[in-house]
N, C-alpha and C positions, 0 to 999 in steps of 0.2 A: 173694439179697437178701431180706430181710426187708421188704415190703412194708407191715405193719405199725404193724412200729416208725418205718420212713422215713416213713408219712403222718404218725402222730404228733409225730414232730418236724416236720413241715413246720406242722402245725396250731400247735406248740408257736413258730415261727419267727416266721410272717406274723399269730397274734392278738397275739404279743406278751408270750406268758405267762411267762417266764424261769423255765421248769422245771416250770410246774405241771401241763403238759400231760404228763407223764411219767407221773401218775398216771389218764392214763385208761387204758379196758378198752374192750372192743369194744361194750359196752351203754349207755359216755358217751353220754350224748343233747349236741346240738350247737347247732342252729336253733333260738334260746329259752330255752337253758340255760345258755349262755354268755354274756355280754353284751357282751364283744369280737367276737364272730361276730356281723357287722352284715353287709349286705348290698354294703357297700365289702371286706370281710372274704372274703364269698364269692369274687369277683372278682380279690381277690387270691391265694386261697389256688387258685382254679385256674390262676393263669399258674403259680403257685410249684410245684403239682406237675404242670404239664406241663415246666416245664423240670426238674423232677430225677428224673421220670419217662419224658424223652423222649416221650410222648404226645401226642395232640391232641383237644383237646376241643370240639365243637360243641356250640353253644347248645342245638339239642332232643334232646342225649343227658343233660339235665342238668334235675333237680328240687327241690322240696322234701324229697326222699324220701331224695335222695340223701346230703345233708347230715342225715339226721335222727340217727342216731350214728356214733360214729367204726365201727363193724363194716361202716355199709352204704359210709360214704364209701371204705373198704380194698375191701368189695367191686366197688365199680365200679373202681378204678383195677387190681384184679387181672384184672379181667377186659379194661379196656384194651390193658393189658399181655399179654393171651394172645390177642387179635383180632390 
């Protein structure tokens, strides 16, 4: 699985962007640079990839940090994925 490209579509799914998110890279900055990424946005996009990730996410494994580009948001979820 391409963990990657699946977060990128899911970002591309739950902001709403019909394809634009296709063109990010792992250095897209997120929180603040997107203006669909609102804080209803955060919320949804972690039920969205806990369910196509199978994961589980608890509130204090989660920050500003995390969200800050698409490379850290893959990073956490790869490492969910390997816990």
């Amino acid at each position: 699985m391409d963990v990657a490209r699946e977060v990128i579509l899911t970002l591309d799914e739950v902001l709403s962007l019909n394809g634009r998110g296709r063109a990010f890279t792992h250095e897209t900055h997120l929180l603040g640079a997107i203006p669909e990424f609102d804080s209803m946005a955060v919320v949804s996009l972690i039920t969205a990839l806990e369910e196509r990730f199978g994961i589980s996410v608890a509130d204090d494994e989660i920050d500003g940090q995390t969200f800050a580009t698409v490379g850290r948001l893959v990073d956490f979820v790869s490492d969910k994925l390997a816990a």
